[in-house]
DODOLO-244287 format. One line per 5 residues: number of its first residue (from 1); their letters; for each residue x, y, z of N, C-alpha, C, CB. Coordinates in steps of 0.1 Angstrom, whole numbers. Each point is the difference from the previous one (the first is absolute). Glycine has a CB too. Example, Ala and Ser with C-alpha at 12.3 -4.5 7.8 and 13.67 -1.06 7.14 Angstrom:
1> as> 132 -57 78 -9 12 0 9 12 0 -19 -12 12 | 15 23 -19 9 11 0 -8 11 8 12 -6 -22
# end
This chain:
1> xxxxx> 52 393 -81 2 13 7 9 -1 11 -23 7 -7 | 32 3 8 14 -4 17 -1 13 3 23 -20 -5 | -23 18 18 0 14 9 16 -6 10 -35 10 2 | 38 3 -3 13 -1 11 10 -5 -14 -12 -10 30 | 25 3 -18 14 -7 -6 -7 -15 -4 24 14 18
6> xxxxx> -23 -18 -34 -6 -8 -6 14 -3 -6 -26 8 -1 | 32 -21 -2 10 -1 -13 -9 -11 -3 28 6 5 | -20 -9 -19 2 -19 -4 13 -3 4 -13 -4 -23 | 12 -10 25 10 -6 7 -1 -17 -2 0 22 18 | 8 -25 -27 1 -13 -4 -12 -5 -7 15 -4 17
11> xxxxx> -22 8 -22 -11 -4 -5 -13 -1 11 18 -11 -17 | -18 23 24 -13 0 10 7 19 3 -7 -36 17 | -1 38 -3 1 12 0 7 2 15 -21 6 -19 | 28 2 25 8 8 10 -9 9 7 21 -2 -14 | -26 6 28 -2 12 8 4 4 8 -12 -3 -3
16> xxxxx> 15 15 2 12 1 12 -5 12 13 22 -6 -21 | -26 -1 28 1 7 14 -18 1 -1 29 17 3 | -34 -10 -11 -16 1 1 -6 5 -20 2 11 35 | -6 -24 -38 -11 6 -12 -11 -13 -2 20 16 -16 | -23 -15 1 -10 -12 -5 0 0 -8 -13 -2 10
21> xxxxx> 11 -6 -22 -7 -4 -13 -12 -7 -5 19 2 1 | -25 4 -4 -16 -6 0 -2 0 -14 -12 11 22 | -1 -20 -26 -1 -1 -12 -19 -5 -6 32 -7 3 | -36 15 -4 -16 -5 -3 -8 -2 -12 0 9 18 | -5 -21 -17 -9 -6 -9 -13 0 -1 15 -10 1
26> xxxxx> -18 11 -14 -15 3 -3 -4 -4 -14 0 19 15 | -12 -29 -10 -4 -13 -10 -16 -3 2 27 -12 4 | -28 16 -14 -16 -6 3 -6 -12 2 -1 15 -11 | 11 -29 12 -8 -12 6 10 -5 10 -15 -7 -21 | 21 22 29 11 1 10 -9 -11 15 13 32 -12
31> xxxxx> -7 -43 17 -5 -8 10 9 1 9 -13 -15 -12 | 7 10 20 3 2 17 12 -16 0 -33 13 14 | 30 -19 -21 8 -16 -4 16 9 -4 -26 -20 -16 | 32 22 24 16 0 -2 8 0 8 -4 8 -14 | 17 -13 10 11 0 9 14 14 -1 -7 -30 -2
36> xxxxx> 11 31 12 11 14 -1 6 -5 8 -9 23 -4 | 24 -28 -5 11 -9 6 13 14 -8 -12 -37 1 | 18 30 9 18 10 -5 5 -8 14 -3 35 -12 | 14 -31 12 12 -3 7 8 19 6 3 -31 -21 | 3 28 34 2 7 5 13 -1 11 -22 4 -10
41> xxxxx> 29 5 11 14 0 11 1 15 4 15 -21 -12 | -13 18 25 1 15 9 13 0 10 -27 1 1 | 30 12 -5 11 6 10 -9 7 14 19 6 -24 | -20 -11 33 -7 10 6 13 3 17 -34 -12 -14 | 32 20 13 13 9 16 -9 0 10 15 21 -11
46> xxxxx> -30 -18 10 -5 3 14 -14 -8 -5 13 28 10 | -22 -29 3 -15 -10 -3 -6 14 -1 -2 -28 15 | 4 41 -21 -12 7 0 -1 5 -16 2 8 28 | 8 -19 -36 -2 0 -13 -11 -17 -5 28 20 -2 | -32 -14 -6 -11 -11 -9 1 -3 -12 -15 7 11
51> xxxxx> 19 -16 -21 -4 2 -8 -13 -11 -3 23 12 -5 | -30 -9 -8 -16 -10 1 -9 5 -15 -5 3 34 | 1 -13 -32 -9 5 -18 -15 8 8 8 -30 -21 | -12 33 10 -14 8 2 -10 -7 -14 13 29 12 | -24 -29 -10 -8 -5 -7 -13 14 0 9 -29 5
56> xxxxx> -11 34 -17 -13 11 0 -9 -8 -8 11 24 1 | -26 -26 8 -8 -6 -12 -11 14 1 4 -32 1 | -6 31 -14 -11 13 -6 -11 -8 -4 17 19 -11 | -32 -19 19 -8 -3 0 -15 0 2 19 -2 1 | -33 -2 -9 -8 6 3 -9 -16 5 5 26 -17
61> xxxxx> -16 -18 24 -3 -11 9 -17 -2 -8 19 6 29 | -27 -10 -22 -14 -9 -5 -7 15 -3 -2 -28 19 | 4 37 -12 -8 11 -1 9 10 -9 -13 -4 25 | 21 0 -29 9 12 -14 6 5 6 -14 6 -17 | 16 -2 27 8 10 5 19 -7 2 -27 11 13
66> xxxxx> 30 3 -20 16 -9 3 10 8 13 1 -5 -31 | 8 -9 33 7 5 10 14 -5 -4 -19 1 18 | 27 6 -4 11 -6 -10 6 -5 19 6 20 -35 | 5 -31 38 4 -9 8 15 -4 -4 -24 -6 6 | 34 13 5 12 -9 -3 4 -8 13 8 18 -17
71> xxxxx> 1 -24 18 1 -14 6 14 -1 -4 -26 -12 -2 | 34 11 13 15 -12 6 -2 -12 -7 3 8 26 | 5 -11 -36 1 -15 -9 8 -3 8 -2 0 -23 | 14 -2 30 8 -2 9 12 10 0 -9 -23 -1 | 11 24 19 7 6 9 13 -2 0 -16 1 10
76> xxxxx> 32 2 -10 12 -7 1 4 8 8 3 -12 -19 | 0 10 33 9 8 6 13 -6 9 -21 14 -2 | 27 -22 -6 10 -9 10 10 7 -1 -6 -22 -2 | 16 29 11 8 8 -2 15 -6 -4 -16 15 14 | 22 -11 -15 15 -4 -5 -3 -1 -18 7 -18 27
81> xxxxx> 3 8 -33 2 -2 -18 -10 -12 6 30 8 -16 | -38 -9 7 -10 -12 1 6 -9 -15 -26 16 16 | 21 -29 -19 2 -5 -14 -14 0 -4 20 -15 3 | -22 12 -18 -8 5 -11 -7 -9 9 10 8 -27 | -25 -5 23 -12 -10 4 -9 5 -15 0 -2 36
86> xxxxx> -9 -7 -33 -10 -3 -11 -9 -1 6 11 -10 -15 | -24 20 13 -11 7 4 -15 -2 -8 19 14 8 | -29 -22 -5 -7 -3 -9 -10 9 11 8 -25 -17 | -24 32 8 -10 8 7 -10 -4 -7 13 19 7 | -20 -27 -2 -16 -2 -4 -6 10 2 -2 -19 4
91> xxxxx> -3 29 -16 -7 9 0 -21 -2 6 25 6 -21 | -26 -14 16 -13 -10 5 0 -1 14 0 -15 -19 | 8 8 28 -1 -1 10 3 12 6 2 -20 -2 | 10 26 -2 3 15 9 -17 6 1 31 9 -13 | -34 -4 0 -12 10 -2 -12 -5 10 8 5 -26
96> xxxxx> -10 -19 23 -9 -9 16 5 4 10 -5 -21 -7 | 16 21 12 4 2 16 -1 14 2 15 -18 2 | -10 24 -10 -2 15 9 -11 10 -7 26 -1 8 | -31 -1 -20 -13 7 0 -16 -8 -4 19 20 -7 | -19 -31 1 -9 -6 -1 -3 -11 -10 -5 17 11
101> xxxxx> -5 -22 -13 -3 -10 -8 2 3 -14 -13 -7 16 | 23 5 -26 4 6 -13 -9 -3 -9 22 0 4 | -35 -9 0 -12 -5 -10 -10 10 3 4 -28 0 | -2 37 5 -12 10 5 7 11 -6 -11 -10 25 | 24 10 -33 1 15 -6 6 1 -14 2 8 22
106> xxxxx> -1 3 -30 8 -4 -15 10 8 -2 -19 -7 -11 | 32 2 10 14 3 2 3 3 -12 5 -13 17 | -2 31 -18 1 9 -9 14 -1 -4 -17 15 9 | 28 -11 -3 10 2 5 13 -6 9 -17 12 -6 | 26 -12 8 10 -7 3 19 13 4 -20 -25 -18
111> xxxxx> 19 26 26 12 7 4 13 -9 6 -18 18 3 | 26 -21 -4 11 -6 5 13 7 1 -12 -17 -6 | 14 21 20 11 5 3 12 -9 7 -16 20 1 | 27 -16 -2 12 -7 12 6 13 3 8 -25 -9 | -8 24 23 4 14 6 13 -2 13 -29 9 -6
116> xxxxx> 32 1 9 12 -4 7 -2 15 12 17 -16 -24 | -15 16 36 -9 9 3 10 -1 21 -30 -6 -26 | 25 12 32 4 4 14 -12 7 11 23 3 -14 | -25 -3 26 -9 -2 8 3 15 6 -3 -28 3 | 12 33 0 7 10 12 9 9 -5 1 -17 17
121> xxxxx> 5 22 -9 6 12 -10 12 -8 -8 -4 24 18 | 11 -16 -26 13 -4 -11 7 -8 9 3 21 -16 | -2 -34 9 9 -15 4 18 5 -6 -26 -25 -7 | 35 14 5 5 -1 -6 -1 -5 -12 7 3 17 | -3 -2 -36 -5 -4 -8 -4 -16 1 11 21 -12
126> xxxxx> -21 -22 4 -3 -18 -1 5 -3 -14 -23 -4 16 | 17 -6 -21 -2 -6 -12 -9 -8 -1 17 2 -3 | -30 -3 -12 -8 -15 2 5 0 -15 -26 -1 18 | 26 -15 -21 -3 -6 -13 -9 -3 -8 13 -5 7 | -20 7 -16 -11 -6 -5 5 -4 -12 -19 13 11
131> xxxxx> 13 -27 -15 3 -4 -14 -11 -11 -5 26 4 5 | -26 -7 -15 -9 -13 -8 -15 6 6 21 -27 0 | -25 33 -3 -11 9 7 -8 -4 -11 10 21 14 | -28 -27 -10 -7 -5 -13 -13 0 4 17 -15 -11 | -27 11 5 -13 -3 6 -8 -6 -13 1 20 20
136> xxxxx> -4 -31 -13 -2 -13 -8 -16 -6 2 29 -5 4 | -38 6 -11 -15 -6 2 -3 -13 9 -1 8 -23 | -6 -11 27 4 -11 11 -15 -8 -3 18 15 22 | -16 -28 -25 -20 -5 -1 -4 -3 14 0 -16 -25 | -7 22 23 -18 -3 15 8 -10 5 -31 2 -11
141> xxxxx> 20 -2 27 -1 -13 3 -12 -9 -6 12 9 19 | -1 -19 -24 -14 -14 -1 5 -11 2 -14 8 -17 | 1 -10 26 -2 -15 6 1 -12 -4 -10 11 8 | 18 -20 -11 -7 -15 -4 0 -11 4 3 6 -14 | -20 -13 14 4 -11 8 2 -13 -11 -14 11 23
146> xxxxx> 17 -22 -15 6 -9 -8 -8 -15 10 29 18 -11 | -32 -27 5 0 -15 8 7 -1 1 -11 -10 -4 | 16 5 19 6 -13 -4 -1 -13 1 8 14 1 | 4 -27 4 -8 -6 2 1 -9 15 -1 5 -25 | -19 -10 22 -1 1 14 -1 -17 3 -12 27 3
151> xxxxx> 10 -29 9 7 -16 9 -15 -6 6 29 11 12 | -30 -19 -20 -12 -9 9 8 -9 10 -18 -2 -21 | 12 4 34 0 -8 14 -8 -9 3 6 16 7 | -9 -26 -1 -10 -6 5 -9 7 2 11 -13 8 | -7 24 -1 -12 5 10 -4 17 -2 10 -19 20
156> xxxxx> -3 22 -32 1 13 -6 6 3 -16 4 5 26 | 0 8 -24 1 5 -16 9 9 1 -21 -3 -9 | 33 5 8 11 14 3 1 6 -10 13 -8 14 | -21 20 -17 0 11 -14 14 10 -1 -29 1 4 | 32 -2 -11 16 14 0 -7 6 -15 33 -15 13
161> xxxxx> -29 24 -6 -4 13 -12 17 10 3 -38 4 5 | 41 0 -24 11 9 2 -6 12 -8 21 -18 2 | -14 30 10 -9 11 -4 17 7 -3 -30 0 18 | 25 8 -29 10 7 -5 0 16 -4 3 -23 -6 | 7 31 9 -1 15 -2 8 1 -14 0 9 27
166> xxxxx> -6 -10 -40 7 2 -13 3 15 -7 -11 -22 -1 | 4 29 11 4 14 -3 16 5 8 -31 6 -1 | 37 7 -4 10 7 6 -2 4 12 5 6 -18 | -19 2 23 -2 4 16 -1 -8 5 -8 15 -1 | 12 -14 13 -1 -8 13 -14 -1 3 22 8 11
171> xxxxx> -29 -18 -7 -13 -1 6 -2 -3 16 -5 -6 -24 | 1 14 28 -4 8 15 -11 -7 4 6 23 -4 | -8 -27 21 -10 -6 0 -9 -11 -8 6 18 9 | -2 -29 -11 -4 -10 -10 -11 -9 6 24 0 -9 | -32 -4 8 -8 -8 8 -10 -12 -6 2 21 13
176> xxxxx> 1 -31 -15 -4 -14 -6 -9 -4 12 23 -9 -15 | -33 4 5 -13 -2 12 -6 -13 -13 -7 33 18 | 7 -47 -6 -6 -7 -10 -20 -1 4 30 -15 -6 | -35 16 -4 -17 -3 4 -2 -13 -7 -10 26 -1 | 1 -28 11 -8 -17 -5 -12 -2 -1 14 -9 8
181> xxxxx> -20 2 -5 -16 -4 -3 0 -4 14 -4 -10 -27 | -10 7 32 -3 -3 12 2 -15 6 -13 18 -6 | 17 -25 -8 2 -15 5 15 -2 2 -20 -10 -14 | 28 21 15 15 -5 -2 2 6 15 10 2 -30 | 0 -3 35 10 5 10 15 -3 -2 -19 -3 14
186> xxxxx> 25 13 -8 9 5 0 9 -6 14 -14 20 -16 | 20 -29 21 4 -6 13 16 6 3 -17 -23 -3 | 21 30 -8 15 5 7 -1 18 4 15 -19 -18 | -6 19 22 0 14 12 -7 9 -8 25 -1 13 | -23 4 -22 -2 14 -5 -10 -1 -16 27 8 13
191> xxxxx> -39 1 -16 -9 3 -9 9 5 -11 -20 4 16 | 25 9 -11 7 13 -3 9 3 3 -13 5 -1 | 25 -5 -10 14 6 1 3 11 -4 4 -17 -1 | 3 26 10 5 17 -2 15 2 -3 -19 7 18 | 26 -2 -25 13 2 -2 0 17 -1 5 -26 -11
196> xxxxx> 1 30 21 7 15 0 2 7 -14 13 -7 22 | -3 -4 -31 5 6 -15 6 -13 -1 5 29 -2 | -10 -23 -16 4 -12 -9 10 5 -12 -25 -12 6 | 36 10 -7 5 10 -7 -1 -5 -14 14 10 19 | -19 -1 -30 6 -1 -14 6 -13 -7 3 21 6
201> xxxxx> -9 -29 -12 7 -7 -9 2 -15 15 13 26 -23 | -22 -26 33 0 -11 14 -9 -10 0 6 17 13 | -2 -28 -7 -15 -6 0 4 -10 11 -10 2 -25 | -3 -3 33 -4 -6 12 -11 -10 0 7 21 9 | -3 -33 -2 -9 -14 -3 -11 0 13 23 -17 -13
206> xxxxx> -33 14 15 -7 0 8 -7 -15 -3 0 27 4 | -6 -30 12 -7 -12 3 -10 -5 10 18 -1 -8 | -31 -6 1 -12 -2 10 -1 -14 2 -14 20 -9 | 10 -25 18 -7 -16 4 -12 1 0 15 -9 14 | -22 1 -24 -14 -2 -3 -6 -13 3 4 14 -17
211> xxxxx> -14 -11 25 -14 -17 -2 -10 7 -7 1 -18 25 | -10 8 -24 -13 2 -10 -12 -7 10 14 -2 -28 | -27 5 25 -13 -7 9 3 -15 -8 -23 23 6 | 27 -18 -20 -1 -14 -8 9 0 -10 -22 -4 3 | 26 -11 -3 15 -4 -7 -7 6 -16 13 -27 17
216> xxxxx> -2 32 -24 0 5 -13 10 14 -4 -25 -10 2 | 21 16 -14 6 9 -4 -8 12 2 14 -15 -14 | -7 26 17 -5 10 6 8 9 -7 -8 -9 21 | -1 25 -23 9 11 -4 1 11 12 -7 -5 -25 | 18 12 22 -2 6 13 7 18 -8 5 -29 24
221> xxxxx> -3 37 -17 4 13 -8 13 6 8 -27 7 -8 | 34 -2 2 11 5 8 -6 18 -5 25 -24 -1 | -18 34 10 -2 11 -1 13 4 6 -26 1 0 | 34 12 -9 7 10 -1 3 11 1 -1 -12 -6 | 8 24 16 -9 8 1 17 9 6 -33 -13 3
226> xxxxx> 35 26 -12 11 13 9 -8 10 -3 27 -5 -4 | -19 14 10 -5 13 3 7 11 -19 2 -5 39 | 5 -6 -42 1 10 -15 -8 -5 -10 24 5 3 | -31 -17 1 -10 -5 -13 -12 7 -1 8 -22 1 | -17 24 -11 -12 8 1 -10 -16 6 4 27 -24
231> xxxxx> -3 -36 19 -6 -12 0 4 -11 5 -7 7 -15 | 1 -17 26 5 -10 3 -2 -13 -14 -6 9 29 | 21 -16 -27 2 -10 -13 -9 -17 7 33 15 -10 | -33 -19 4 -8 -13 10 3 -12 -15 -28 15 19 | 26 -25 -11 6 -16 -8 -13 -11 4 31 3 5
236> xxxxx> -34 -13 -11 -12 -6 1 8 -11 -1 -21 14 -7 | 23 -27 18 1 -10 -4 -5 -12 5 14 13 -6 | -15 -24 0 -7 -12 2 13 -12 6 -23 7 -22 | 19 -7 34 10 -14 7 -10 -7 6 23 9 6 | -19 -25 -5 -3 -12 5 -1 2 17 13 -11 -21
241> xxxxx> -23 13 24 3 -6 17 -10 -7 6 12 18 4 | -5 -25 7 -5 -7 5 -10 3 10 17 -9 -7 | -30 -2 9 -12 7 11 3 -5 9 -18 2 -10 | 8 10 19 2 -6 21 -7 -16 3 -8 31 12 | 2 -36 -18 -12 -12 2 9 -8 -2 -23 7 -8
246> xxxxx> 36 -8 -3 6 -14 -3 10 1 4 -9 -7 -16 | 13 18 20 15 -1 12 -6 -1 15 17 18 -15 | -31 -18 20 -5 -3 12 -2 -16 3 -11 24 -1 | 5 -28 -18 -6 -11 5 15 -13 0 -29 9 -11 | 41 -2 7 13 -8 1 9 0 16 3 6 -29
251> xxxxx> -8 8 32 -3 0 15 -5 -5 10 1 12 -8 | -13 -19 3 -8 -1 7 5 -19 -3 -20 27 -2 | 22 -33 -9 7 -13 -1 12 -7 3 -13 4 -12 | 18 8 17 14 -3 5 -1 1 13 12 8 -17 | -18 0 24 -5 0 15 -6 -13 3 -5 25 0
256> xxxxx> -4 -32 -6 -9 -10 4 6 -14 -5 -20 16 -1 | 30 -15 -5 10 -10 -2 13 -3 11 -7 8 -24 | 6 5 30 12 2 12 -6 -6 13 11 23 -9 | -25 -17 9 -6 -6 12 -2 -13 2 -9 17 0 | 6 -21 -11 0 -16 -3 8 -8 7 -4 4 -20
261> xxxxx> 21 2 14 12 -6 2 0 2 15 14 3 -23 | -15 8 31 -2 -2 15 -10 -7 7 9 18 -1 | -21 -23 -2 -10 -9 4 10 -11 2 -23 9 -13 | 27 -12 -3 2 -18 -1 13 2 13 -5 -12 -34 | 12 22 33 11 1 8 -5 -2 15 13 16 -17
266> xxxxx> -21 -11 20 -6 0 14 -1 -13 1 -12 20 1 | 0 -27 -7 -6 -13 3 13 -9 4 -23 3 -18 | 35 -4 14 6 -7 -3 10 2 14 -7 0 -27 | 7 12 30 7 2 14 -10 -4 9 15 18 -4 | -28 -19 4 -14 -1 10 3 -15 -1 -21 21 -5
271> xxxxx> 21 -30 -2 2 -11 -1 14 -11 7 -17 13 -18 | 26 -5 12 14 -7 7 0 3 18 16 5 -25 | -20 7 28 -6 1 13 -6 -8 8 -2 15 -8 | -13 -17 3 -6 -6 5 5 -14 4 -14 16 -10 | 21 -25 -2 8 -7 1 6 -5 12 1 9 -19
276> xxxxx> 12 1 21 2 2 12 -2 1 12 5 3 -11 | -19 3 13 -1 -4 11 -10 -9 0 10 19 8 | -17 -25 -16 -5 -16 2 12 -9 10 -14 0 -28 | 29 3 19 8 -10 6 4 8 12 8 -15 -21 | -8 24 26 4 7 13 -8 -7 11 5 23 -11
281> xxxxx> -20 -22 5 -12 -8 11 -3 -8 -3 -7 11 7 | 14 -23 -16 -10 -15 3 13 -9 -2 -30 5 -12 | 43 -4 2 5 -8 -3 13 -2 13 -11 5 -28 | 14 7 29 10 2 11 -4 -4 14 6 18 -13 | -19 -14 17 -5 -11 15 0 -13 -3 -15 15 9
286> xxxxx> 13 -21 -19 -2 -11 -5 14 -10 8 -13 13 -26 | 25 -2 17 13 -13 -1 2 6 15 15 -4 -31 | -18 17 41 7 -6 16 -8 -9 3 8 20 11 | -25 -22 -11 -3 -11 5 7 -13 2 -14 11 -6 | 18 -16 -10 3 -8 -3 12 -2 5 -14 1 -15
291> xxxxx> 20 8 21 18 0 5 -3 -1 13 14 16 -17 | -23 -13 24 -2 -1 18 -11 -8 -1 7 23 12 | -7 -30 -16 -9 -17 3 6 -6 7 -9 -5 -18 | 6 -7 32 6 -5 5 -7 -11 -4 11 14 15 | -8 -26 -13 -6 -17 3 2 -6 12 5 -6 -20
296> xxxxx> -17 1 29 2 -5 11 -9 -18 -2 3 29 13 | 8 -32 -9 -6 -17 1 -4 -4 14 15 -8 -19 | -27 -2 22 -1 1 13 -2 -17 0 -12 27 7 | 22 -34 3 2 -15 0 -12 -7 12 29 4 -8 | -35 -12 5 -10 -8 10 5 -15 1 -23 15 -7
301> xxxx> 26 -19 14 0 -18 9 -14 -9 -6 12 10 29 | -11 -16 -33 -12 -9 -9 3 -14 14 3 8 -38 | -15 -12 46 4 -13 4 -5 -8 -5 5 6 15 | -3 -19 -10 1 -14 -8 -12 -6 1 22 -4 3
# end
C-alpha cells in the first residue's frame, strides 16, 4: 500500500518529499521471532525531515482482547545525501521495550511501513531510499552450556564453563550462577556472573576456584538464566577437588619444618656466641697476665 509520491527506483522504491509504503502480514503461526532488515539512503535539506520504518503489531493478550501497537523500528534523520546503510530490527526485542513481554501475548498480525515524512510546515523536497526490504524468522534465544576443561592445583580446582547464545536473538540480562553442596566452596571473587547481552550465535567462558571439606570428586550444577528464556538451562558436572584438611595438614608440615630450620639456626648462633665470650673472659685475661709478669730475684751473702 503507498500513500503520497511513491516510485521504484533501481530495484527498491523512491519518496519524495512525504509518503510510505506499508505492507501486512497475516499468518496463523505468525511469531514475535523475526527480523525486518532493508537498507536505506537519504537526501535530507533540513533536520525537520525523518525518514524511519514503523512496525504495527495486531494483538490479543491473556484475556482475548485485542489491541493493536505501532512502534519506530528505527529513526534516520542525518541531513545532507547520506550513503546506503543496512538496517536490521528485532521485532522481539522492539515489542519487549516498548510495549511488553511478547510471551504474555499472541501475535495476530504484522504491519511494516518505510515512511518518509517532516515535523513543521512544508520543507524543501527530500528524498528517502528504501531497498532489499525483507523479514526473515529469527530462532529464540537458547542457552548452551558446555564443560570445559578444568585445572587441578595443589590447593584447588579451576572450573570454566562455556556458555553459549545459539539462537538469532540477542540475550538480555544473562546470569550464570553456579550451586553446590554444602561441602564445597567457592574461594574466587564471584558465585554469579551477569552479562548485559549476549548476542546471537556468542559465547562466553566463565570460571570458579573450588576446595572441598574432603579430597575427592564432587558434582556441582551450573545454572543459566535471560530474560527471553521461559526456563533456566543448568549443567551437572563432576570434577576432582581437593580437601581443606590435606592442604592444611601440608601447611601445617611445612611450617613445622621451617621452624625447625630456625631452632637449629638459632642454637648454632647461641653457641658460636657464647664461644666468644668464654674467650672475651677467661682466655684473653689469661695471655695479659702472662705478658705483665715480672721476675724478681733476691741475692743473700752465705758466710763461711
Amino acid at each position: 500500500m503507498a500513500e503520497g509520491v511513491v516510485l521504484l527506483d533501481e530495484g527498491g522504491i523512491k519518496i519524495l518529499r512525504e509518503g510510505a509504503l506499508s505492507q501486512v502480514i497475516q499468518k496463523p503461526d505468525l511469531s514475535f521471532y523475526l527480523v525486518l532488515s532493508y537498507n536505506v539512503r537519504t537526501e535530507l535539506p533540513s533536520s525537520v525531515y525523518f525518514a524511519r520504518s514503523l512496525v504495527t503489531f495486531y494483538i490479543v493478550d491473556q484475556q482475548g482482547k485485542d489491541a493493536r501497537f505501532t512502534v519506530v523500528g528505527q529513526a534516520h534523520v542525518e541531513t545532507g545525501n547520506s550513503n546506503w546503510k543496512n538496517v536490521m530490527v528485532d521485532l522481539f526485542n522492539l515489542f519487549r521495550r516498548d510495549v511488553g513481554d511478547p510471551r504474555l501475548f499472541q501475535l495476530r498480525a504484522l504491519k511494516m511501513t518505510m515512511e518518509l515524512g517532516f515535523t513543521t510546515s512544508v520543507p524543501p523536497p527530500a528524498v528517502a531510499y528504501f531497498k532489499d526490504i525483507s523479514l526473515r524468522r529469527a530462532n529464540p534465544v537458547r542457552i548452551l552450556l558446555q564443560e570445559g576443561k578444568h585445572r587441578e592445583l595443589p590447593d584447588r580446582t579451576e572450573l570454566l564453563v562455556s556458555v553459549s547464545n545459539v539462537g538469532d536473538v540477542d540475550a538480555s540480562e544473562l546470569v550464570v550462577t553456579l550451586i553446590s553442596s554444602s561441602g564445597i566452596m567457592v574461594i574466587s571473587q564471584n558465585t554469579t556472573f551477569v552479562r548485559p547481552t549476549l548476542t546471537g550465535g556468542a559465547s562466553w567462558q566463565v570460571s570458579w576456584m573450588l576446595v572441598a571439606r574432603s579430597t575427592g570428586k564432587h558434582t556441582v550444577t551450573i545454572r543459566a538464566y535471560s530474560e527471553e528464556t521461559m526456563a533456566p538451562t543448568e549443567l551437572s558436572v563432576t570434577v576432582p577437588i581437593p580437601g581443606v584438611s590435606s592442604i592444611t595438614m601440608t601447611h601445617t608440615t611445612t611450617v613445622q619444618e621451617v621452624a625447625g630450620e630456625v631452632i637449629i639456626t638459632f642454637l648454632q648462633t647461641a653457641f658460636l656466641v657464647l664461644v666468644a665470650l668464654l674467650m672475651a673472659t677467661v682466655a684473653i685475661p689469661l695471655l695479659r697476665s702472662r705478658r705483665d709478669t715480672e721476675s724478681v730475684y733476691r741475692l743473700r751473702l752465705l758466710g763461711r
